[in-house]
N, C-alpha and C positions, 0 to 999 in steps of 0.2 A: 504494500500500500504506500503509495505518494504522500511524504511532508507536507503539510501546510506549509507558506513560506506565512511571516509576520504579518504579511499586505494582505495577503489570502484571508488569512485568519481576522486581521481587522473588516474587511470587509466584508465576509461573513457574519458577523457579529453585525456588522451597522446593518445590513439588510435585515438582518432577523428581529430588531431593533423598530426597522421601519413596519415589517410587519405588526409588531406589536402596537403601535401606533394607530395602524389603521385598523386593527381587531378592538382596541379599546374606544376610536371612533363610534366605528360599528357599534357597540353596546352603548353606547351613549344615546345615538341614535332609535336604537330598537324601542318599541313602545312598553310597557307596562302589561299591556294585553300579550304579547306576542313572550315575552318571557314566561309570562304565568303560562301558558301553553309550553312552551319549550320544560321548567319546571314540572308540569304534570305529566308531559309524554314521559319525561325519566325517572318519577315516582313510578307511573303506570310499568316501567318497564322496569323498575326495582322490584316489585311485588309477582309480576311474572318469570325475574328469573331467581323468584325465594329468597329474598335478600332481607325484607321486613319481619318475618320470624325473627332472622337472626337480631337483627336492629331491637327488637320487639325484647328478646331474651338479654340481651345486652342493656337497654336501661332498665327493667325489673333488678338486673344484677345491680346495676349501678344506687337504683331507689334504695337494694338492699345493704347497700354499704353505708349511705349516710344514714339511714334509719341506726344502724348499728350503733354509728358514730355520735347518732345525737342520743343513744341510750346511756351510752358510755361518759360521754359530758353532763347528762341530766345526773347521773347517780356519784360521777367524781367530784361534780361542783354543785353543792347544792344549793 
């Protein structure tokens, strides 16, 4: 595989740069409406591919650790 030369490499960087630029544009631009649909197509499409169990099992775990936490503070500090 071929070295980057410095120049290369910098301007690699600056275009990938300019890209970002206009991706962040773009989201600027984009409405309200049109996020909230983009938003829901990839809920809809977290729960199709079984990802919300796990999300679901994962904050019950999490509830169950501060519950713990605030049992442990109620009874050390009273």
């Amino acid at each position: 595989m071929k070295k980057m030369t410095k120049k290369e490499a910098r301007d690699y960087v600056k275009r990938w740069r300019l890209v970002d630029r206009v991706l962040d544009e773009e989201l600027r631009q984009t409405s309200i409406e049109t996020k909230f649909q983009k938003m829901d197509a990839a809920y809809r499409m977290a729960v199709g591919l079984g990802f919300l169990p796990k999300l679901k099992a994962l904050k019950q775990e999490t509830e169950k650790e501060v519950r713990q936490r605030w049992l442990r503070l109620k009874t050390t500090h009273p």
